[in-house]
C-alpha positions as CSV (number, residue, x, y, z in Angstrom):
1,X,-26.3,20.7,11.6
2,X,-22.3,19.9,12.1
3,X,-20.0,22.7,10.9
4,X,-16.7,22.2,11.1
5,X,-14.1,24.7,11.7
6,X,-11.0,22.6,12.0
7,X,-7.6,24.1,10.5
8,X,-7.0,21.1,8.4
9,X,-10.5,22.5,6.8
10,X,-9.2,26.2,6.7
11,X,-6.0,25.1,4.7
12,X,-7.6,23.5,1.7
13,X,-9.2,26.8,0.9
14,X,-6.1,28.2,-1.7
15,X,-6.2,30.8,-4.5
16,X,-6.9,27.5,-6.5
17,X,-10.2,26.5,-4.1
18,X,-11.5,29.9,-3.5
19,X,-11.5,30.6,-7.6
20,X,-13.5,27.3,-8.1
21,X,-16.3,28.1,-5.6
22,X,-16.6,31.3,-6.8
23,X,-17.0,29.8,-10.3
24,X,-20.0,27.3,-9.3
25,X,-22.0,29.9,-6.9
26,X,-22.2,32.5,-10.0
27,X,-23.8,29.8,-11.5
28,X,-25.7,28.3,-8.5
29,X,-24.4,24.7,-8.6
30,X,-23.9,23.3,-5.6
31,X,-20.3,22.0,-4.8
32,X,-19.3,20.1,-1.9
33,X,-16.1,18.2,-0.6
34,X,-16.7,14.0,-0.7
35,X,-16.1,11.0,0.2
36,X,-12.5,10.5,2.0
37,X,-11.5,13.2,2.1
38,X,-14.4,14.1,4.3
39,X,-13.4,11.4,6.6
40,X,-9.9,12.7,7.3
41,X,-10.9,16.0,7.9
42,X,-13.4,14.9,10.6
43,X,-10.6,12.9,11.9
44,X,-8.5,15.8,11.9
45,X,-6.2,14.2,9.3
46,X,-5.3,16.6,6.4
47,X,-6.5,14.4,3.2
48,X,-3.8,13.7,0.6
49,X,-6.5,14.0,-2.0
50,X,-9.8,16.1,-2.4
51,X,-12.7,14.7,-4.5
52,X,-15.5,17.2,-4.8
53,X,-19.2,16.1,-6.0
54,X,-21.7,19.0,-7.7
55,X,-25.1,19.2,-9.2
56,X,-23.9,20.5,-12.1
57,X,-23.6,17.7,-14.9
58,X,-20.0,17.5,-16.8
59,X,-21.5,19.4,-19.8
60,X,-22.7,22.2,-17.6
61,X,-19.0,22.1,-16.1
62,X,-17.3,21.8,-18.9
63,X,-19.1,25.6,-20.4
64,X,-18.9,26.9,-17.0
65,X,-14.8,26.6,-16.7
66,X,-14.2,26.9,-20.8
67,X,-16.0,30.8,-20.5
68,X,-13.9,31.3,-17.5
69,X,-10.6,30.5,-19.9
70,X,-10.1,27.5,-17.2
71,X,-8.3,25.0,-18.8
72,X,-9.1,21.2,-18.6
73,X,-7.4,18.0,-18.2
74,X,-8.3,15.3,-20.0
75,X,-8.1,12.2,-18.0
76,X,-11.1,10.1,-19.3
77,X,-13.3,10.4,-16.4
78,X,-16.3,12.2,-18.4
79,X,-18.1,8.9,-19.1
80,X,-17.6,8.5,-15.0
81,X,-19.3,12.4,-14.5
82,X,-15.4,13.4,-13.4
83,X,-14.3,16.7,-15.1
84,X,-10.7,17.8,-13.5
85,X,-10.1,21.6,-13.9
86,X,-6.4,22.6,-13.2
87,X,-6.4,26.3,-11.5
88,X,-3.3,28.0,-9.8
89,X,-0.9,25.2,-10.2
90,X,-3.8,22.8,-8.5
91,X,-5.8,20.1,-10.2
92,X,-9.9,19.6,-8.8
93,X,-11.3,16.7,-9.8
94,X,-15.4,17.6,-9.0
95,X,-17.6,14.7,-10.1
96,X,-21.5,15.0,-10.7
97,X,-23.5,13.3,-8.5
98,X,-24.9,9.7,-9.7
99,X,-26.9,7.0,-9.6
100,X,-26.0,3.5,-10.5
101,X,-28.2,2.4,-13.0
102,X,-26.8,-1.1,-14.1
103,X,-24.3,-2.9,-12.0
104,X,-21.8,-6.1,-12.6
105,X,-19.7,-6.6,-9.7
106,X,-17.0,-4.8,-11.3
107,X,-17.9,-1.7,-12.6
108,X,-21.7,0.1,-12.9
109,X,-23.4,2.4,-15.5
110,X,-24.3,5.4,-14.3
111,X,-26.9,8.3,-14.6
112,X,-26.2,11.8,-13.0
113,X,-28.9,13.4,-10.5
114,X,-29.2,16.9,-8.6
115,X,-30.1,14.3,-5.3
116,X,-27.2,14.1,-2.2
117,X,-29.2,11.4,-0.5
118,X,-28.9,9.1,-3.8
119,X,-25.6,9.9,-4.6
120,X,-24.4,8.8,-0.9
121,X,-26.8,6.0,-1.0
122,X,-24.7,4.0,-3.7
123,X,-21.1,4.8,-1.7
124,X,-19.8,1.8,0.0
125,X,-19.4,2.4,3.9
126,X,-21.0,5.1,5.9
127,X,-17.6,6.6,6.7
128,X,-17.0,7.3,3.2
129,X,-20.8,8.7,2.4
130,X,-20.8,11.7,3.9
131,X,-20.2,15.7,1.9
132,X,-18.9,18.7,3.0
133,X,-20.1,22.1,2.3
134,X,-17.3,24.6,1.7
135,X,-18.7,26.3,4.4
136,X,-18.0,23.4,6.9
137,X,-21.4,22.3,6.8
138,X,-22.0,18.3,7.0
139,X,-24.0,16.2,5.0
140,X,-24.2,12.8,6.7
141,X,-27.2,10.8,5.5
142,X,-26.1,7.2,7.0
143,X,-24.7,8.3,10.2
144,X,-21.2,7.9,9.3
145,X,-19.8,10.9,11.7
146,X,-21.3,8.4,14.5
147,X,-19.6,5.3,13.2
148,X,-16.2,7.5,13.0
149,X,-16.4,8.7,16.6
150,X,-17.9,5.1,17.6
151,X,-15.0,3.4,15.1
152,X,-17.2,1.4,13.7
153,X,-16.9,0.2,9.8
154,X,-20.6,-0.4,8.2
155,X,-21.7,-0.6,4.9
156,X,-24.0,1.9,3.5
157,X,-28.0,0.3,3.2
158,X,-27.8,-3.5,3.1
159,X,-24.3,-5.2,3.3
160,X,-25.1,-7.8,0.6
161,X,-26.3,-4.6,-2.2
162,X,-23.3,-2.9,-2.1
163,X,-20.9,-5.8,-2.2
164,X,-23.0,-7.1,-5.4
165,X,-22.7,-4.3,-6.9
166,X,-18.6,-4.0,-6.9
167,X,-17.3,-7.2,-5.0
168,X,-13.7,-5.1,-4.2
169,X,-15.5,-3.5,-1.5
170,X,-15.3,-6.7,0.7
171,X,-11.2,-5.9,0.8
172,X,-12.0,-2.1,0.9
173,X,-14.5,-3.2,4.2
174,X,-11.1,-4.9,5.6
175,X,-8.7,-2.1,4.5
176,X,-11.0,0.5,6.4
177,X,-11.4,-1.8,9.4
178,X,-7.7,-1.5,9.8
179,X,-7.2,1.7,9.6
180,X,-10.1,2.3,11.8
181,X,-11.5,0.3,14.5
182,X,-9.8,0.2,17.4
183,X,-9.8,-3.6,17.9
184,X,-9.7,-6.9,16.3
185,X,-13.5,-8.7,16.1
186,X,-15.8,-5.8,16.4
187,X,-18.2,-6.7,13.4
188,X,-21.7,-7.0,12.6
189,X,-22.1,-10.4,11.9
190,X,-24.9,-10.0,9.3
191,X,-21.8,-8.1,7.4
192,X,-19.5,-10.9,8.2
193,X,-22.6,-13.2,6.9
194,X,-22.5,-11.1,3.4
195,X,-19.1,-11.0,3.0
196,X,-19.0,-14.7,3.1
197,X,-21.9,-15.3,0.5
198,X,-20.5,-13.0,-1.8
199,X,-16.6,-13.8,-1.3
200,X,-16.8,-15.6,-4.6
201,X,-17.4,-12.8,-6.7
202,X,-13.9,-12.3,-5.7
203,X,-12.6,-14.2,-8.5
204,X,-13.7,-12.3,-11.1
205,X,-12.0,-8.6,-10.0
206,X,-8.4,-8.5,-11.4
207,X,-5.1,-8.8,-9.7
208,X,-4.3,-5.4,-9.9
209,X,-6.9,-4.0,-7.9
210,X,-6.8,-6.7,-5.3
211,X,-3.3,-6.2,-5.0
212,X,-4.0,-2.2,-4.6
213,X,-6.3,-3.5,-1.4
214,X,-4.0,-6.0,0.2
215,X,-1.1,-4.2,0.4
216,X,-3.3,-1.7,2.3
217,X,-4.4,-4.3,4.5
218,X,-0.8,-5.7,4.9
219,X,0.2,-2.1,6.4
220,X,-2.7,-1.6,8.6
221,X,-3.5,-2.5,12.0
222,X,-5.0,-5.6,13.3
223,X,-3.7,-7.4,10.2
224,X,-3.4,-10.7,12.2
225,X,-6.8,-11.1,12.8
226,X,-8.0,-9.6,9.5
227,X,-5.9,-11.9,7.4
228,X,-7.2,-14.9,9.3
229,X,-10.8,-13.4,8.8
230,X,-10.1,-13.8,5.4
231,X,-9.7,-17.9,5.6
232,X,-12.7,-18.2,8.0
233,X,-14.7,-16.3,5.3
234,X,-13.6,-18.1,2.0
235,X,-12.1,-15.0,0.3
236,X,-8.1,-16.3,0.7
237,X,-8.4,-18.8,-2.4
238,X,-10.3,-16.1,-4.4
239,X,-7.1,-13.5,-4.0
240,X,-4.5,-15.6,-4.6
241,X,-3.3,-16.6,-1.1
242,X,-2.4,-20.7,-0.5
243,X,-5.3,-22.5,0.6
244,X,-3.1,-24.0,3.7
245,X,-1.6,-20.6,4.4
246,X,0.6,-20.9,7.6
247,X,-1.1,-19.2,9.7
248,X,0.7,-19.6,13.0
249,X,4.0,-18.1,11.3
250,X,1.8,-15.4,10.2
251,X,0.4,-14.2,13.3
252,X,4.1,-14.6,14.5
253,X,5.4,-12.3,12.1
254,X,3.1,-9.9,12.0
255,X,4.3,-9.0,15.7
256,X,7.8,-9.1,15.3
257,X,7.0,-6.8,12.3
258,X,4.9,-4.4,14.1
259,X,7.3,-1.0,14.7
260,X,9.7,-2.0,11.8
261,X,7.8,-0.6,8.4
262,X,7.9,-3.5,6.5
263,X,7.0,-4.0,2.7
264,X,4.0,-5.8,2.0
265,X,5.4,-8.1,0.2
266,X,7.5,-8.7,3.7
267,X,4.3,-9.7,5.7
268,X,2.6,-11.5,3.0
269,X,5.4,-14.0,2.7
270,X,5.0,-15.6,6.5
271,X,1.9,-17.0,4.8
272,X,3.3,-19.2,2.4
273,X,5.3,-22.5,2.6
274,X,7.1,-22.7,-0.6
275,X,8.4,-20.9,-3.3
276,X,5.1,-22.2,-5.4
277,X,3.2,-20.1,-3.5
278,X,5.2,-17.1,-4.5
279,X,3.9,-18.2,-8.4
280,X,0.6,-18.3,-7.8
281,X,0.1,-15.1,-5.7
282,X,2.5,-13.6,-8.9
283,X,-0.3,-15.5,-11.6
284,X,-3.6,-14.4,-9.7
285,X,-1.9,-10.4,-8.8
286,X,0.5,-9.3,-10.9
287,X,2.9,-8.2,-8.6
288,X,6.4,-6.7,-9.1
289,X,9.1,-8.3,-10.5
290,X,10.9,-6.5,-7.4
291,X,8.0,-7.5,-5.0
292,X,8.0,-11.5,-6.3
293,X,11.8,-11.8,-5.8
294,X,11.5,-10.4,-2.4
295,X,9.0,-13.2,-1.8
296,X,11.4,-16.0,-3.4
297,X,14.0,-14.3,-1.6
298,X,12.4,-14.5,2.2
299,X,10.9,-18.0,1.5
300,X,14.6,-19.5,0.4
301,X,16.7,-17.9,3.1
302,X,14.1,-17.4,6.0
303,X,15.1,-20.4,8.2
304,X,19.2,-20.5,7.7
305,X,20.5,-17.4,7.3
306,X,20.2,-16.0,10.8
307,X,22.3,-14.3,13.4
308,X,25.4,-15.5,14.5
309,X,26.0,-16.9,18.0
310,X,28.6,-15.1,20.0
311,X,30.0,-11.5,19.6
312,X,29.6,-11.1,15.8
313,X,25.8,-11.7,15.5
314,X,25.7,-9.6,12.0
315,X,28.5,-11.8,10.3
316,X,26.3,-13.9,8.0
317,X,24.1,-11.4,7.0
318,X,27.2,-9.3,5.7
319,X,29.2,-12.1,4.4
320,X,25.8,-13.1,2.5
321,X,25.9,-9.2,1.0
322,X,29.3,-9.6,0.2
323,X,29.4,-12.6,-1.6
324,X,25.7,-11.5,-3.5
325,X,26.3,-10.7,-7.0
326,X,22.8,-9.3,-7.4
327,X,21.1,-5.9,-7.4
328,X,19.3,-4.8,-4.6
329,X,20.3,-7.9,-2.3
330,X,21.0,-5.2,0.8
331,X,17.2,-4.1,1.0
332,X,16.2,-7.8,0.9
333,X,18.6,-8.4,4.1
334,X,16.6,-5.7,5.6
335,X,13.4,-7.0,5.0
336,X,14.9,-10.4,6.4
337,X,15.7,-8.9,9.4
338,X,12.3,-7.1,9.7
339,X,10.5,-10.3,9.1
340,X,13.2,-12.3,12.1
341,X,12.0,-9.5,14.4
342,X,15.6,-8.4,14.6
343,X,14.7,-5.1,15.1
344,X,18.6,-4.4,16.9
345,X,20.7,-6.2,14.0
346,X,18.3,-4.0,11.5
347,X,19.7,-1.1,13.0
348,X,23.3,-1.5,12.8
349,X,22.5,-3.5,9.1
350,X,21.0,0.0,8.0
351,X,23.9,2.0,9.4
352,X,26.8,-0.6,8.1
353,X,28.3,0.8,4.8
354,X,29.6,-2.0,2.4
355,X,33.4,-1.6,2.4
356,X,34.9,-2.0,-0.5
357,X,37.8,-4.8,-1.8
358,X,40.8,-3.4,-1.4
359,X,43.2,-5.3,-3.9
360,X,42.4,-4.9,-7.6
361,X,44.4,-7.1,-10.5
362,X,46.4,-3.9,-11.5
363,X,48.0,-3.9,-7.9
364,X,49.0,-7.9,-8.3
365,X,50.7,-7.2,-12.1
366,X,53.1,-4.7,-10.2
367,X,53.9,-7.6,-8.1
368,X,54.8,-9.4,-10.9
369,X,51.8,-11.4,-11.0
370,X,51.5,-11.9,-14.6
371,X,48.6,-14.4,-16.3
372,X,45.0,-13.5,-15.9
373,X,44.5,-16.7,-14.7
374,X,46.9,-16.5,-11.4
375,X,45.3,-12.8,-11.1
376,X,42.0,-14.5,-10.8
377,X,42.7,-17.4,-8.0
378,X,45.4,-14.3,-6.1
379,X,42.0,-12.3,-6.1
380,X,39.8,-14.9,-4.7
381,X,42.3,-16.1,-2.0
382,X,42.7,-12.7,-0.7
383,X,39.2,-12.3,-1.2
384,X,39.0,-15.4,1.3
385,X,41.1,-13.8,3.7
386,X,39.7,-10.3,3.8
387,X,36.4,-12.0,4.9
388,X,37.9,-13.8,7.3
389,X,39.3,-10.6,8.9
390,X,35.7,-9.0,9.0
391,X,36.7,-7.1,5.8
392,X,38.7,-5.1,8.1
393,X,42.8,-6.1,6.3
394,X,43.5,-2.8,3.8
395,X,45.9,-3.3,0.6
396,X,49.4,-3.6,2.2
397,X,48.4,-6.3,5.2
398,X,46.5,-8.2,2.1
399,X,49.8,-7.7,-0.3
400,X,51.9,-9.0,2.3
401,X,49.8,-12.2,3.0
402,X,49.8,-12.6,-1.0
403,X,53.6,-13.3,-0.6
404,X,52.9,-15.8,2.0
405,X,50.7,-17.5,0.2
């Protein structure tokens, strides 16, 4: 057997870790490291979260840590077999190991077992099936470390099975594709042949959790060719995307976009023609109110406002800033500029400060300027002006055009 002794493994062992093995040894239940976390650490990534699995059931837990004076968090996962134990400033969330007894495509029933083999059997892809002994021990009953080394995403068992059984986990195959194989098309095609059959089943998950998925997808690799993989295979319509999605402007974007850390939202907009398909994504996912304006945003102002010929390339962009009278309008400019590809005007966008107006009404009453009304047009005309000038003319060369004027 595997055992491994990377330093990323060494780490997770705090005062925390090293209490909470001790605790399940006394008692000879067995506790092991699963799932993702598993998968990072034989990728030599150090996982941002640690699931554990044990024999013990959440009853047995739940004496074992309440005679040790450990205290508990309640965060209803009990029906789930999920007790979370919070020791030396450090949550563990240890799960008992399950079998899924009644399934709906959404969510399952569950019984607990003392059996690995079973408990890894109902996980959905072989890269996420494996456990870890705290002694660096692996547990790999589907040959997931293979598929990691070899980068290859499988389902656990038959494809079709697990995707009945919770249909997310045809966006969670995608999501793991693009994090890690190493190039666009390398799939089974019995799995591609599943995915399609079962892409329906789709529409009844809810927005929220598909919206979790995409934006996964959106920020991974090969996202070209997995988003197209989506139309080929009938899922698009089923997740809220436009049935005609512009696919050309897609691919497009998504390589302008590449090195420039765009927001989902960013991406996902090269899809859609209109403003309408804004609406709909926002009816079937729930998104942001921040996320859908960015989307309404990109789709109104995509094709015209763009760089400047000649020296001042920036110009429109800032004048558009400076004449916005709504929040956050210098992070959509960003994302604009992220989506044009305009990875050099993004740079000097980020690093330009707004300057502000230099004149105020007070300044124009001690010229004598008296009615609110005059204040108003003086303000705007030297408003005019100060744009003109690049917003580079401070108070007195403004004052002194005022007189002109």
């Amino acid at each position: 057997a595997m055992r491994l002794q990377a330093p990323q493994f060494q780490a997770l062992f705090t005062p925390g870790l090293r209490s909470v093995a001790e605790l399940f040894e006394k008692k000879n239940y067995e506790l092991r490291i699963a799932g993702g976390a598993v998968r990072d650490l034989l990728s030599g990534v150090t996982p941002q979260d640690i699931d554990f699995a044990t024999t013990a059931t959440p009853a047995e837990m739940k004496e074992m840590f309440t005679a040790a004076g450990v205290r508990l968090i309640n965060n209803k996962g009990e029906k789930h077999g999920t007790i979370t134990a919070r020791l030396h400033e450090q949550n563990f969330e240890i799960t008992t190991l399950r079998i899924d007894v009644v399934t709906d495509g959404r969510h399952a029933e569950v019984e607990f077992t003392t059996d690995w083999h079973k408990d890894a059997e109902r996980r959905d892809l072989t890269v996420n099936s494996m456990f870890l002994g705290l002694d660096g021990t692996l547990y790999d009953f589907f040959n997931g470390y293979e598929d990691l080394k070899n980068k290859k995403i499988r389902f656990v068992g038959k494809a079709a099975e697990r995707i009945q059984e919770d249909y997310l986990r045809i966006l969670r195959y995608f999501r793991f594709y693009g994090r890690i194989a190493e190039k666009p098309g390398d799939h089974e095609p019995n799995t591609l042949q599943a995915i399609k059959e079962n892409s329906k089943g789709l529409a009844g998950i809810s927005g929220e959790r598909i919206w979790v998925e995409l934006k996964k997808i959106l920020l991974g690799n090969h996202v070209n060719h997995l988003v197209q993989l989506m139309y080929e295979l009938d899922i698009a319509q089923y997740i809220g995307l436009p049935l005609d999605g512009n696919l050309e402007e897609f691919a497009r974007v998504t390589k302008n976009i590449q090195n420039l850390s765009p927001k989902p939202m960013t991406v996902l907009t090269s899809l859609f023609k209109g403003k309408d398909d804004v609406t709909n994504l926002d009816l079937r996912l729930k998104i942001s109110k921040e996320e859908k304006n960015l989307g309404l945003f990109l789709v109104k102002h995509r094709q015209e406002l763009t760089k400047a010929p000649g020296p001042e390339p920036l110009r429109p962009y800032q004048d558009f800033l400076m004449d916005s009278r709504e929040a956050n309008t210098n992070s959509k400019i960003l994302e604009l500029l992220k989506y044009q590809g305009e990875e050099q005007l993004l740079k000097e966008m980020q690093e330009w400060t707004v300057p502000s107006f230099p004149v105020s009404g007070h300044d124009l009453r001690k010229m004598g300027v008296s009615s609110g009304k005059e204040i108003g047009t003086a303000l705007q005309q030297l408003r005019d002006e100060w744009k003109k000038s690049g917003y580079h003319m401070d108070k007195e060369e403004l004052l002194s055009c005022l007189k002109k004027l």
